[in-house]
C-alpha positions as a printed NumPy array, in Angstrom:
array([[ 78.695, 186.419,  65.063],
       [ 77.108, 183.661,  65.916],
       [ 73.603, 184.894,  65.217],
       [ 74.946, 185.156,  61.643],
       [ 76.79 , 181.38 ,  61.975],
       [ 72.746, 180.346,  62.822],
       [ 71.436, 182.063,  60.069],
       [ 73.506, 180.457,  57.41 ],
       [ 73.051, 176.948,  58.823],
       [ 69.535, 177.391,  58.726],
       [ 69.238, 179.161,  54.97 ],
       [ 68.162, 182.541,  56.515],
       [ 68.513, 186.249,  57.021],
       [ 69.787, 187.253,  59.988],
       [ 66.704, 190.135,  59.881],
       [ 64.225, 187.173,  59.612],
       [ 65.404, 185.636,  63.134],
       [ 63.139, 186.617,  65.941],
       [ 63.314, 185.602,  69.633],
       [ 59.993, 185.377,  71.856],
       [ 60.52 , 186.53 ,  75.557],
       [ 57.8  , 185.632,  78.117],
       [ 57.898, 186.535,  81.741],
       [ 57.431, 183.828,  83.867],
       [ 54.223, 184.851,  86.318],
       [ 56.132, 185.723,  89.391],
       [ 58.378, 188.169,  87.218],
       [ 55.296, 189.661,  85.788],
       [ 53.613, 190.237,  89.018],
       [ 56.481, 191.659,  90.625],
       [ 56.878, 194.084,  87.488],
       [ 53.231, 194.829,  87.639],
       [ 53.75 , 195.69 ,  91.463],
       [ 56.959, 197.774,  90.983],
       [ 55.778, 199.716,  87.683],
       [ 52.323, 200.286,  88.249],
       [ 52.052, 202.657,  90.289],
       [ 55.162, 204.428,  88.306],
       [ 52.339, 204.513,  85.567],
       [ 49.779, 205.492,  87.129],
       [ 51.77 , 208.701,  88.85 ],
       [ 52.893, 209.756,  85.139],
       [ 49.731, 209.57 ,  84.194],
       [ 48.617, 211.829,  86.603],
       [ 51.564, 214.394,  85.888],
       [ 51.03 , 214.653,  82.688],
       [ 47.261, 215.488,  83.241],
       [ 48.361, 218.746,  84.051],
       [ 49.474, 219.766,  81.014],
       [ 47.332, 220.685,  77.355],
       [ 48.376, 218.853,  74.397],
       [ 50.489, 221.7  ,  73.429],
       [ 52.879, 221.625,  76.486],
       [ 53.2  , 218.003,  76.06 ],
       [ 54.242, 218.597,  72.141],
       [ 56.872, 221.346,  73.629],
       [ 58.247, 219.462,  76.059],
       [ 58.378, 215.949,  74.095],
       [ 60.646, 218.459,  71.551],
       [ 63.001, 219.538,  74.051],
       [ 63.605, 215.849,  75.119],
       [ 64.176, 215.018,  70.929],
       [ 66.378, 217.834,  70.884],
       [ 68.753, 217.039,  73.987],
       [ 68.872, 213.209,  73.104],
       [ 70.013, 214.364,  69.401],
       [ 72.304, 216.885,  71.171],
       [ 73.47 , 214.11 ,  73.703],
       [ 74.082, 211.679,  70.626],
       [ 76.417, 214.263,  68.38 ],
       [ 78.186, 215.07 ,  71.652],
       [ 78.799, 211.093,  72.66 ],
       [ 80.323, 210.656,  68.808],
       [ 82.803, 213.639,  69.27 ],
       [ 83.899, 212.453,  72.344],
       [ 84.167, 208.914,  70.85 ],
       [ 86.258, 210.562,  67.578],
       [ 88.274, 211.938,  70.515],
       [ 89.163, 208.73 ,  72.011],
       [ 89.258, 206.677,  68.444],
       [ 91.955, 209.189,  67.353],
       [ 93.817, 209.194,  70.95 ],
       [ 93.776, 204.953,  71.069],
       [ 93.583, 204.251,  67.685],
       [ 90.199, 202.363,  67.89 ],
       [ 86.557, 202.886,  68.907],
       [ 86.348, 202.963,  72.442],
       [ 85.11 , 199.658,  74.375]])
């Protein structure tokens, strides 16, 4: 709401709005610190596998998030038509 309440003041689209987010350099060095290595491990996992296994296993993942999404709707319907509104 007030996004939109911005964009009118200012003659805009709300779609033309952007935000830039910096890190401030301790919050950056901690991430770097923390994720890193995160990275670099993954990287090394997925060495292991050809290009093929990767494809196969990056379409199982598609697969269960699209399952995960239908399933989170129809449990959603379920509560919309128990409470009479979209659940909070």
């Amino acid at each position: 709401m007030f996004g939109e309440v911005v964009a009118e003041l200012l003659g805009m689209n709300r779609t033309d709005m952007r935000v830039l987010v910096e890190l401030a350099p301790l919050a950056f060095e901690t991430a770097v610190r923390v994720y890193e290595p995160i990275a670099e491990g993954f990287k090394d996992q997925i060495s292991a596998y050809s290009d093929k296994e990767l494809a196969l296993i990056l379409a199982f993942f598609q697969r269960g998030r699209i399952f995960h999404d239908e399933q989170l709707e129809r449990v959603r319907g379920m509560l919309r038509a128990k409470h009479g509104k979209d659940p909070e």
